[in-house]
Residue, then its C-alpha position, 0 to 999 in steps of 0.5 A: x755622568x755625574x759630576x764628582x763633588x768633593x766631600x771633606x776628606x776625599x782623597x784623589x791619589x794622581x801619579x804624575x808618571x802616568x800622564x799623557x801628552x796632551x794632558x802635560x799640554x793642557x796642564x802647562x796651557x791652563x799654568x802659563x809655564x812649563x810642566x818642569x817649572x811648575x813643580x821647581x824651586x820655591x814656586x807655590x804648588x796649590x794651583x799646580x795640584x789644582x790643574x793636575x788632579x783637574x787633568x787626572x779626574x776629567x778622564x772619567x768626568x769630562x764635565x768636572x770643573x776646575x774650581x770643583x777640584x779645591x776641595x779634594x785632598x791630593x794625594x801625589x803618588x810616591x814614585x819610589x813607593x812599590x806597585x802593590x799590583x806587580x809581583x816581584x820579578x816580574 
């Protein structure tokens, strides 16, 4: 399996509503602080996108690494934003 290098303007959209727990524990594991601390207040977010979309794309390349993913661009999923694949009232 390939490893995915970013070109520039690649885009990797994560919605951080669809974490599994093991990758919340990675992702306060690699940030030394909890997963609510690191998205609060006026703490710097770079490395946080970082580590996230690192969690998100080692899903599909087990390989990938850290450093690799700085050149991506984040897209961060709106959680308000409707899912273009459910009907309504469905």
């Amino acid at each position: 399996m390939a490893t995915p290098g970013a070109k520039d303007g690649d885009v990797l959209e994560i919605d951080l509503r669809k974490l599994k727990v093991r990758e919340i524990e990675e992702i306060e594991e690699q940030l030394g602080v909890g997963f609510d601390v690191a998205f609060s207040g006026e703490r710097p977010k770079g490395r946080a996108l970082r580590v996230c979309a690192w969690v998100f794309q080692k899903r599909d390349h087990p390989d990938v690494t850290l450093e690799e993913m700085g050149d991506f661009v984040i897209k961060v999923k709106d959680p308000d934003e409707a899912d273009p694949t459910s009907a309504p009232g469905s």
